[in-house]
C-alpha positions in Angstrom: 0.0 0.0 0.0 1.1 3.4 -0.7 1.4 5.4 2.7 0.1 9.0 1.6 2.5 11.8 1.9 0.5 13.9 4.7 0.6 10.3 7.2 4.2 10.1 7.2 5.0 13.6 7.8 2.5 13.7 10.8 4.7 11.2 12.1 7.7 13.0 11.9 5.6 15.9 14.1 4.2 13.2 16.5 7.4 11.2 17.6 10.8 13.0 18.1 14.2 11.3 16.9 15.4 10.8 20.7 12.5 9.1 21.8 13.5 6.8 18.6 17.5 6.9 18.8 17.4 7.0 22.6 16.7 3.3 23.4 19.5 2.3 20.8 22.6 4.9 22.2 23.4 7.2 25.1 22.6 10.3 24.0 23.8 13.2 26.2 22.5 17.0 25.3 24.7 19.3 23.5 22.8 22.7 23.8 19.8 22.1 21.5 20.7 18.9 19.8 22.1 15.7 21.8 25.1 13.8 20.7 26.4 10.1 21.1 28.7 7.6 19.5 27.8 6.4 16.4 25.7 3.7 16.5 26.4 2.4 12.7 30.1 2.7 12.7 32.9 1.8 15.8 34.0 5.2 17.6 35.4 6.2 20.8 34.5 10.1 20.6 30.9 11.0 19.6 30.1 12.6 16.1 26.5 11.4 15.9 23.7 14.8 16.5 20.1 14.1 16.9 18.3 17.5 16.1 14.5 17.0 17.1 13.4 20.5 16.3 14.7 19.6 13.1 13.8 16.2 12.5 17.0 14.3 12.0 19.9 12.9 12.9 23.4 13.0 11.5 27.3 11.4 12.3 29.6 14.0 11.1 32.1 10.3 11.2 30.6 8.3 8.7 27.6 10.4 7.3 24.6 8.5 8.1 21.5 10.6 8.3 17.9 10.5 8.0 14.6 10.6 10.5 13.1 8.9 12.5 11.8 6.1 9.8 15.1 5.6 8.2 16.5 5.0 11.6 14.5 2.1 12.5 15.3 1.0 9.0 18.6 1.4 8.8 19.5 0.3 12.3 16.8 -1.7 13.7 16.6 -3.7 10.3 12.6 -3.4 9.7 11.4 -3.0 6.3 9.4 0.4 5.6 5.7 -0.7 6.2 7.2 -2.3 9.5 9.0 1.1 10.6 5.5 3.3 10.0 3.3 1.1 12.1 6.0 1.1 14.9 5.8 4.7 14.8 2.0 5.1 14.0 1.7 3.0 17.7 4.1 5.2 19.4 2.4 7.8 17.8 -0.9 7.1 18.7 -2.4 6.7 15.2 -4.4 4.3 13.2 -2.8 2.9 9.9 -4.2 4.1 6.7 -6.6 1.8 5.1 -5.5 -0.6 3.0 -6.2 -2.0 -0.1 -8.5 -4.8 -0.8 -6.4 -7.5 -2.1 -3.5 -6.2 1.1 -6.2 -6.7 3.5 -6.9 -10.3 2.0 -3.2 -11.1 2.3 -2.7 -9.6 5.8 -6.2 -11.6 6.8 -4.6 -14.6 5.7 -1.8 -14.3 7.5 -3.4 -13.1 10.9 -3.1 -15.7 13.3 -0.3 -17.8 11.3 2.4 -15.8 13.0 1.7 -17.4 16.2 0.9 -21.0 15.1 4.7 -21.0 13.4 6.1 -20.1 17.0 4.1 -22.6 18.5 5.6 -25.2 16.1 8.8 -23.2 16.2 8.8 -24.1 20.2 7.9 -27.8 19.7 10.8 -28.5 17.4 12.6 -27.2 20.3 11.8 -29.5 23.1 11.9 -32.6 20.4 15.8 -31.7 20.2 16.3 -32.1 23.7 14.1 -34.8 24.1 15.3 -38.8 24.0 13.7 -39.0 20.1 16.2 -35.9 19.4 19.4 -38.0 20.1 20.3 -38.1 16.6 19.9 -34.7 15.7 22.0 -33.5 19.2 24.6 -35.8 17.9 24.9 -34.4 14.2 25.4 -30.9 15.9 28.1 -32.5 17.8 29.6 -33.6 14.8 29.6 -30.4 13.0 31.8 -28.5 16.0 28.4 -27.3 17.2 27.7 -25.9 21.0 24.7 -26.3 22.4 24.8 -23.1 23.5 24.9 -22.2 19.9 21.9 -24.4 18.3 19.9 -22.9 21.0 20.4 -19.6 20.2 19.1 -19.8 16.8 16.2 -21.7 18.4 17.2 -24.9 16.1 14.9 -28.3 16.8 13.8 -31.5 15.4 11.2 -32.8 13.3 10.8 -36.6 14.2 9.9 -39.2 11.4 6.0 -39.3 12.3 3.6 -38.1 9.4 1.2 -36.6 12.5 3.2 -35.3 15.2 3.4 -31.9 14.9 -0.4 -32.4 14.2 -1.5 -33.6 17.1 0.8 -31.9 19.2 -0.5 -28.1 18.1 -3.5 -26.7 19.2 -4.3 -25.2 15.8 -7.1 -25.5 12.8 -5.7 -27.7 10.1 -6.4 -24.8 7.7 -3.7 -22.7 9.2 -1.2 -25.5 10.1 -1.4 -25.9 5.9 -1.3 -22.5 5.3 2.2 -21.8 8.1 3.5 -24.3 5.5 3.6 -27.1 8.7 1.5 -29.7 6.7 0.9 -31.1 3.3 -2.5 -31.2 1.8 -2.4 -33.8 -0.8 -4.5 -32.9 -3.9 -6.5 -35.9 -4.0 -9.1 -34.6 -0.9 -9.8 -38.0 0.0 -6.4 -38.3 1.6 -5.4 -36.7 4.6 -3.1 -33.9 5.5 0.4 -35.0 6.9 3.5 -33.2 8.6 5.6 -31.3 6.0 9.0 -31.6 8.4 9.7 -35.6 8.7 13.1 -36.8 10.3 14.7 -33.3 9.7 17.2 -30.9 11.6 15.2 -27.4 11.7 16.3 -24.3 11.4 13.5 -21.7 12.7 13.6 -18.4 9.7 12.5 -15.2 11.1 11.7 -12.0 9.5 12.8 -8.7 10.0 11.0 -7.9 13.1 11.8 -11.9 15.1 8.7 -13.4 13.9 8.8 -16.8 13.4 7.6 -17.0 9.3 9.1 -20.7 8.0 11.5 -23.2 8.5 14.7 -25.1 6.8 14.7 -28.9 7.6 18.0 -31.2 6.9 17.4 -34.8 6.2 18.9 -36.9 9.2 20.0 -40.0 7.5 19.1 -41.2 3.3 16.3 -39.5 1.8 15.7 -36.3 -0.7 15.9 -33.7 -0.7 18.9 -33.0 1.9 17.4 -29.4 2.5 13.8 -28.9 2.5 12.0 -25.2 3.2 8.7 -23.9 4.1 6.5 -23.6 1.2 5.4 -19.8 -0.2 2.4 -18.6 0.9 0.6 -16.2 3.4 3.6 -16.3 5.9 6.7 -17.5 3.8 8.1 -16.0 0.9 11.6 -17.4 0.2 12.8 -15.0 -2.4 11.6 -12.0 0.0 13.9 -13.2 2.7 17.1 -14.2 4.0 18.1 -16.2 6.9 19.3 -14.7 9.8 18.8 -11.1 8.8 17.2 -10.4 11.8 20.4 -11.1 14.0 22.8 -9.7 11.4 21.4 -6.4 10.5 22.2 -4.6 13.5 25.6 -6.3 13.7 26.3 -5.6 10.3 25.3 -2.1 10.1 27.5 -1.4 13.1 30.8 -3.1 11.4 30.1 -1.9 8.0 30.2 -5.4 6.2 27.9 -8.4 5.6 28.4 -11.8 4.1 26.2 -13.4 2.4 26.6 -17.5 1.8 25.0 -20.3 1.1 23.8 -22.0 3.6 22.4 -22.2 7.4 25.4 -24.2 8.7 27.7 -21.5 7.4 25.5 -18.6 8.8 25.7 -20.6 12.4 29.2 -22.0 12.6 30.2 -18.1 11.5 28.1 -16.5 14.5 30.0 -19.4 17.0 33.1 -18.6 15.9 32.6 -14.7 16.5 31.2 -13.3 13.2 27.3 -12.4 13.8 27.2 -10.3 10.3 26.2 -13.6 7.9 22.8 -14.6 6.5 22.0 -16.8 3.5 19.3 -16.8 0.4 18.3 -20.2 1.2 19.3 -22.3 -0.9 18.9 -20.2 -4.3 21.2 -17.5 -5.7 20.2 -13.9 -4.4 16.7 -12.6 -5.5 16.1 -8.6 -6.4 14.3 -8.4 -3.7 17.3 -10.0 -1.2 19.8 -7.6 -2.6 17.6 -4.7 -1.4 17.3 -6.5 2.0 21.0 -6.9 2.2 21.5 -3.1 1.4 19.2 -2.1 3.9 22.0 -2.9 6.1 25.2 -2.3 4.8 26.0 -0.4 1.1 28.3 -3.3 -0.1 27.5 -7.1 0.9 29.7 -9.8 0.2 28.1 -12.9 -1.8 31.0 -15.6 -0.5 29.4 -18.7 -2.5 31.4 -22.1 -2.8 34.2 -22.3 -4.9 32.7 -25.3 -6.4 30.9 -24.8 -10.2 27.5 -24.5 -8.3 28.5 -21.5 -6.7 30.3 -19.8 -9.4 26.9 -20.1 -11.4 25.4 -18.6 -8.1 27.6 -15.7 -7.6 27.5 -14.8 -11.6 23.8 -15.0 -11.6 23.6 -12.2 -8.5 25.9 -10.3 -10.0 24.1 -10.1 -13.1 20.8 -9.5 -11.0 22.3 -6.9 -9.2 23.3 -4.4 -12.2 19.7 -2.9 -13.0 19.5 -1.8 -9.5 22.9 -0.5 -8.6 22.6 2.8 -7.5 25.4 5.5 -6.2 27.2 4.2 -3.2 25.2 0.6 -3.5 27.0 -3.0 -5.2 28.0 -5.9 -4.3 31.5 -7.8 -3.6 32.5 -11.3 -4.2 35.0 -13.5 -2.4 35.5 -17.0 -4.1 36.0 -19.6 -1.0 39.6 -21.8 -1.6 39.8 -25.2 -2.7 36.4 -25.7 -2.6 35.4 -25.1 1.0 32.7 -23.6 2.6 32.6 -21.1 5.5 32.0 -23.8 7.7 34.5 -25.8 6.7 37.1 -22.8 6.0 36.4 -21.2 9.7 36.7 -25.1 11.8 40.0 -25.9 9.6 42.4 -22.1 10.1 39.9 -19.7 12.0 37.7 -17.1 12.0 40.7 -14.6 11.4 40.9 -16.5 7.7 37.2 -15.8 5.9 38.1 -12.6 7.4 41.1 -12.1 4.8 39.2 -13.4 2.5 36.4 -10.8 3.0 38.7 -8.1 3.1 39.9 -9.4 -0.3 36.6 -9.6 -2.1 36.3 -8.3 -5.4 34.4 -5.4 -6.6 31.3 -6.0 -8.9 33.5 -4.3 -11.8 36.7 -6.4 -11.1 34.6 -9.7 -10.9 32.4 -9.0 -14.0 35.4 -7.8 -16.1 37.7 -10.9 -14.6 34.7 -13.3 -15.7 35.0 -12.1 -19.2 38.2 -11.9 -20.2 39.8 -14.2 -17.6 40.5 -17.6 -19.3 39.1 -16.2 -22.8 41.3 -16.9 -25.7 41.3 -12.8 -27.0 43.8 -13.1 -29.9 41.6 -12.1 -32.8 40.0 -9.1 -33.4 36.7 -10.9 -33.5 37.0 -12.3 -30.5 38.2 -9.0 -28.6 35.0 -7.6 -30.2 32.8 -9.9 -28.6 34.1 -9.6 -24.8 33.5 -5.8 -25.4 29.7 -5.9 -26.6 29.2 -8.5 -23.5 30.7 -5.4 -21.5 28.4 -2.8 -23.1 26.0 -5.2 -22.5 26.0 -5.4 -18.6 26.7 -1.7 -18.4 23.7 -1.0 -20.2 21.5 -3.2 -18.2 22.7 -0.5 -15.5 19.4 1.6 -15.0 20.8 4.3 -13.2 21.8 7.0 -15.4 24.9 8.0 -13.5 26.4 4.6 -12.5 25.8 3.3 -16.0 27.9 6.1 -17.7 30.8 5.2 -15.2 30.5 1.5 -15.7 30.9 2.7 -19.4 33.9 4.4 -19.1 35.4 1.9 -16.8 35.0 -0.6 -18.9 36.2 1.0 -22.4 39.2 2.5 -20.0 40.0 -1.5 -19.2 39.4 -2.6 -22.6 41.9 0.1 -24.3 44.5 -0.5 -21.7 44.3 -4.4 -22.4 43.9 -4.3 -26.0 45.0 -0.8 -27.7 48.8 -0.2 -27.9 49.6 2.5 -25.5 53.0 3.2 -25.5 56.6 1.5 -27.1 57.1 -0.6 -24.2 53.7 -1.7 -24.8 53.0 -5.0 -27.2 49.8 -3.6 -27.9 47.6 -5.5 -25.2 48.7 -3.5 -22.2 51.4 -5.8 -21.6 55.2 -5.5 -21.8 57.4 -7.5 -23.7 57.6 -9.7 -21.3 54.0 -10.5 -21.3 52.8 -9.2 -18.0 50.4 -6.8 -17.4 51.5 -3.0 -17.2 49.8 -1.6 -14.1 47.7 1.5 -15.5 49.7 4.1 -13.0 52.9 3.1 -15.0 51.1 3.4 -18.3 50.4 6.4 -17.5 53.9 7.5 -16.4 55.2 5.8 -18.9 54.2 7.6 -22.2 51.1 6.5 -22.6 48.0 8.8 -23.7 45.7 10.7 -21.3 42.2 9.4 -23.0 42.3 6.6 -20.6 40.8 8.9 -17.6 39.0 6.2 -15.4 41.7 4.1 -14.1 44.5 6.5 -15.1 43.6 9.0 -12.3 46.3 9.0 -9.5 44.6 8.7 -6.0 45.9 11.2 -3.4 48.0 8.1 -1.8 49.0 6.2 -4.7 52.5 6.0 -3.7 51.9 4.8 -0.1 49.1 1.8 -1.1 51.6 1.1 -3.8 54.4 0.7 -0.9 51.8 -1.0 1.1 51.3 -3.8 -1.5 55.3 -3.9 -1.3 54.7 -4.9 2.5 52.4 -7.6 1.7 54.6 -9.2 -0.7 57.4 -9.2 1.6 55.1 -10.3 4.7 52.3 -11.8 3.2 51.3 -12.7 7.1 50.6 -8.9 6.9 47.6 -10.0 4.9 45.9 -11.8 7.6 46.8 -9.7 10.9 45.9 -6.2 8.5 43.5 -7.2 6.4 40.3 -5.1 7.2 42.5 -2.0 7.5 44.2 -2.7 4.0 40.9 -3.6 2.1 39.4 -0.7 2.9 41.7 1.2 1.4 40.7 2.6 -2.0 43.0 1.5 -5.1 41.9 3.1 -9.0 44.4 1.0 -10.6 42.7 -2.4 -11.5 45.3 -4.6 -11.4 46.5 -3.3 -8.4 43.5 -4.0 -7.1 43.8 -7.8 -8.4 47.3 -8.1 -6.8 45.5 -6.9 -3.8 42.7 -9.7 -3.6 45.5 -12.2 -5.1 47.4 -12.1 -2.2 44.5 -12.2 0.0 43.0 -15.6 -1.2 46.5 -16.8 -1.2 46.9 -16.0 2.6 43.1 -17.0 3.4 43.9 -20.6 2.0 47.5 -20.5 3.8 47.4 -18.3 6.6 51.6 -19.5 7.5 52.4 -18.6 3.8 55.7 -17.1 3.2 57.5 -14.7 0.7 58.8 -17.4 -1.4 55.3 -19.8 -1.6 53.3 -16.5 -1.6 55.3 -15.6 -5.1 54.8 -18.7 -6.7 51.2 -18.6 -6.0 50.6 -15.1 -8.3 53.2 -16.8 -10.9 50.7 -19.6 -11.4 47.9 -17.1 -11.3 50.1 -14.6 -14.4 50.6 -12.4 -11.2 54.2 -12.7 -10.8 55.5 -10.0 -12.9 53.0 -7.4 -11.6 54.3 -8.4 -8.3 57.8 -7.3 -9.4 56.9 -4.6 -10.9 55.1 -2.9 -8.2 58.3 -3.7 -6.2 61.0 -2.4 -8.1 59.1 0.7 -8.4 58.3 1.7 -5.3 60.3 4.9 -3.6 59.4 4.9 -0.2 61.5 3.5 2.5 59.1 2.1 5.1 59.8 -0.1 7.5 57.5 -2.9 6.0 59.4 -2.3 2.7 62.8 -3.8 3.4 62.4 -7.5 4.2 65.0 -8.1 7.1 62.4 -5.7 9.0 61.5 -7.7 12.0 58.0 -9.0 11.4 56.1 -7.4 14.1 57.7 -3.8 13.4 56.3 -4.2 9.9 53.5 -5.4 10.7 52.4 -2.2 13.7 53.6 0.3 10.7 52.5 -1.0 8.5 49.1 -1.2 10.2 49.7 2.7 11.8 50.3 3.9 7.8 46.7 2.3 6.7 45.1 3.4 9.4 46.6 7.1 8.5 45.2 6.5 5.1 41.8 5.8 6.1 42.0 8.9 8.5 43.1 11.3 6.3 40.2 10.0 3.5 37.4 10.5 6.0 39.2 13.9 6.9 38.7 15.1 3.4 35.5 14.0 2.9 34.3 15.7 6.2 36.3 19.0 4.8 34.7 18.5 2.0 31.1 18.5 3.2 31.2 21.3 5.3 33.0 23.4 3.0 29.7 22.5 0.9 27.7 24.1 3.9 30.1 27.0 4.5 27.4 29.6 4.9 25.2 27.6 7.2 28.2 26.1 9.8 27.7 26.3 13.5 30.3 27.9 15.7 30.9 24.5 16.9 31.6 23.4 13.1 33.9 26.1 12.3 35.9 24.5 15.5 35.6 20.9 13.8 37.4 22.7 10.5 40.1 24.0 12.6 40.6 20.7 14.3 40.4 18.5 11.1 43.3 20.6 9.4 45.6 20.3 12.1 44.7 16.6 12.5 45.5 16.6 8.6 48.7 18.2 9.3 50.0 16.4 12.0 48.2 12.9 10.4 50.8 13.9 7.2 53.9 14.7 8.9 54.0 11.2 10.7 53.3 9.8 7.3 56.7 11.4 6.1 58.9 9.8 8.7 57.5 6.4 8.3 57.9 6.7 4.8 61.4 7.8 4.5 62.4 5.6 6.9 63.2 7.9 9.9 61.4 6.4 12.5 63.3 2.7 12.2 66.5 4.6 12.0 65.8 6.7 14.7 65.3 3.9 17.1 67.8 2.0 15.4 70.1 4.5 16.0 69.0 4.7 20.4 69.3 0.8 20.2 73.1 1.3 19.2 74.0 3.7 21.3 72.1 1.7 24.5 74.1 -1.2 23.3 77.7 1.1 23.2 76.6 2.6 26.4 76.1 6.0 25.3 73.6 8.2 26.9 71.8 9.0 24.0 
């Protein structure tokens, strides 16, 4: 149902943003607004206003902002229909009427809600009853806690086609339409338990109601996974598992991974990372893409490296492109060796699908990669081909804006790769030596300016190029810096490729060294990128020269990303309220003054770690403390 206009706004009058915010963070009052920290990004110091004369809250940190329904979208995880009624009750006002055929869904639905906790609950008690032995001891096997299955409320269905029947106080009607039983089409037979000899898995929606289920077979028999049928309640393609739990986690932390399956979901919340759901059993829907952005502005799809969940992740991505919008895509992270999350967490750790989410691949670098990667490109024709597929998916790219970059980004890859740029150049943007020519040294290099897109030097350049030199000395680097180093923001593609080489190589050998880590991008046609990028770097951090003692190289190297990262948000907060310079508060003109000298003093540390003058410095004391000299 559209909500008209005049409702929503009498909302906004109704119910101030604290009364909203407040039960979520401590706000404390700051003359007419109140401030606290951010509660959708980590921060020590508090940037996030609520303004209720105004309407609206706002994190000078990390830019979030809206009212009081966005809010409970955006941190409380409930879709938009959910957010207004919440409000209309705190408000004190009746829902607009709906339409005929919504008021003929939500009647078939009224009443269902409770009937699936009901059943939800009795799953519960079988598991820990004597007839649940077998399910308890599959948990058991998979490194399960029972601590664990019980938080996500997981039961068993035992191999009875009436149980659940008799056991629930319910009309037949709605125990068929909750999806809990199976009316046959021939009427003269009778209903029977959907959920027979099966490990379930409770699904909730947005705002913890119980809607379906997931059932694993427990012994032979098809199909291994078996879900709640559509209907009134359950609509598989409108939902994803565990959203409910990993919303607000996600939204906090900035990241959420996506994978197949409710084993992966759970053994990733036991091992310490809440932010996970899954589509099900079926590659992501339109409608589960929106879901996911609700939460965070990039997901990560990490499917199966097996050919099953290649087909998965290529049929989101192309899914995704019609609805891309500024600031929304998706990432993809390729599991090792075929493993799952499961298997990848129980086998080297949580820290390791943590590398290889910090690796994942942009939607450009996976869609270009999956065209030209493998694809014999040697005849015109053939070069011709890849690049209508690539007009292709940028055209299916409704947004007017995004579409015209995907364009250029494209045709800026395609000339680098296939039009002769320059005399050390054999004409496919690769020397004579057959590797690929990073685009930075293309460009430095005498090659033209019409490549724009991925020609453009980033303001740190230089240090991410130097940071990539770290890696490839310390690949360990990889896995203790990860997060700090994918977040980092590389134009140069195949830097960017390095990048997320080096990271699966670490996630699927977190003890690799220098030597094994540069075979592994010489079989991937990686290694002379890798020397390339080394030979040309000019600073002289610590992490750059490889007798550096590993856990000096690794705290600079982690101190120069996080410098990075500061001085990126610092622009982009300069740069925002230099867009509101005639409306700044006195207290805003002090955040300018304060961001500039941060800038300044964020820069001159950069300087001395990156001529060195920090590790000679203290190199220098050591020797003289050694010689006895009071230094």
């Amino acid at each position: 149902m559209s909500i008209p206009p005049a409702f929503l706004d009498e909302l906004r009058m109704r119910v101030p943003v604290s009364d909203v915010v407040g039960p979520a963070v401590k706000l404390i009052r700051a003359g007419r607004e109140m401030k606290a920290c951010c509660p959708f990004h980590k921060e020590k110091t508090p940037s996030f206003y609520v303004n209720d004369e105004k309407a609206f809250y706002h994190c000078f940190g990390c830019g979030a902002h809206g009212d009081i329904i966005t809010f409970l979208m955006e941190q409380a995880g409930q879709d938009f229909r959910g957010a207004v009624e919440q409000l209309a009750g705190m408000a004190g006002l009746p829902m607009p009427e709906e339409s005929p055929e919504q008021r003929e869904r939500a009647k078939a639905a009224q009443g269902l809600h409770d009937v699936a906790a009901l059943a939800e609950a009795w799953f519960t008690r079988n598991l820990r009853s004597d007839a649940g032995a077998s399910a308890r001891a599959y948990i058991q096997d998979r490194g399960l806690s029972q601590e664990t299955a019980a938080r996500f409320g997981m039961g068993f269905a035992p191999d009875s086609r009436g149980a659940l029947m008799n056991a629930i106080d319910a009309p037949m009607a709605k125990l068929v339409d909750a999806g809990l039983l199976v009316q046959p089409d021939d009427d003269r037979r009778d209903a029977y338990d959907r959920f027979r000899s099966r490990l379930i898995f409770p699904i909730h929606d947005t705002r913890n109601r119980t809607v379906g289920f997931g059932g694993r077979i427990l012994g032979p028999g098809e199909p291994k996974y078996l879900n709640s049928p559509d209907g009134p309640l359950f609509d598989k393609g409108r939902l994803l598992y565990n959203l409910n739990r990993a919303a607000p986690a996600a939204r906090k932390s900035g990241r959420l991974a996506v994978v197949e399956g409710y084993m992966d979901v759970i053994a990733l919340a036991q091992a310490g990372f809440a932010e996970a759901v899954a589509p099900m059993g079926t590659a992501m829907t339109e409608d589960q893409m929106k879901l996911a952005w609700r939460a965070v502005p990039e997901p990560v799809l990490c499917f199966d490296g097996d050919a099953a969940g290649l087909r998965a992740a290529h049929r989101a991505a192309i899914r995704a492109l019609p609805l891309l919008e500024p600031g929304k895509s998706l990432r993809f992270a390729v599991l090792p060796d075929g493993k799952d999350p499961d298997d990848l967490v129980r086998a080297s750790g949580l820290k390791a699908f943590e590398t290889l989410l910090a690796g994942a691949e942009p939607l450009i670098d996976y869609l270009w990669r999956s065209e030209t990667e493998g694809v014999d490109l040697k005849t015109p024709e053939r070069r011709a081909a890849v690049r209508q597929r690539l007009g292709e998916h940028a055209s299916s790219i409704e947004d007017g804006s995004v579409q015209q970059l995907y364009r250029s980004e494209f045709k800026a890859r395609f000339d680098a790769a296939f039009v002769q740029r320059g005399r050390g150049d054999d004409g496919r943007g690769r020397n004579r030596g057959g590797a690929a020519i990073p685009v930075w040294m293309r460009a430095t290099a005498g090659a033209t300016s019409d490549v724009k897109t991925t020609a453009q030097r980033t303001p740190f350049e230089r240090e991410i190029s130097a940071i990539i030199v770290g890696l490839l000395h310390f690949p360990q680097l990889a896995d203790t810096c990860g997060e700090a180093i994918a977040d980092l923001e590389i134009a140069d593609p195949e830097i960017v490729r390095l990048r997320a080489a080096i990271f699966r190589a670490v996630a699927g050998n977190p003890a690799l060294d220098k030597t094994s880590l540069h075979s592994d991008l010489e079989r991937r046609g990686l290694g002379q990128l890798a020397e390339t990028v080394t030979v040309s770097n000019r600073l002289d951090f610590s992490f750059t020269r490889s007798r550096t003692p590993g856990a000096r190289a690794a705290e600079d190297l982690a101190c120069v990303a996080g410098h990075l990262m500061a001085l990126a948000h610092i622009n982009d907060e300069e740069a925002d309220l230099r867009a509101r310079y005639d409306s700044l508060s006195q207290e805003e003109f002090e955040r300018r003054s304060a961001l500039t000298y941060e800038k300044l003093r964020i820069q001159d540390e950069l300087r001395l770690l990156a001529h060195g003058r920090r590790l000679e410095a203290e190199e220098a004391a050591t020797a003289a403390a050694e010689a006895g000299i009071d230094h």
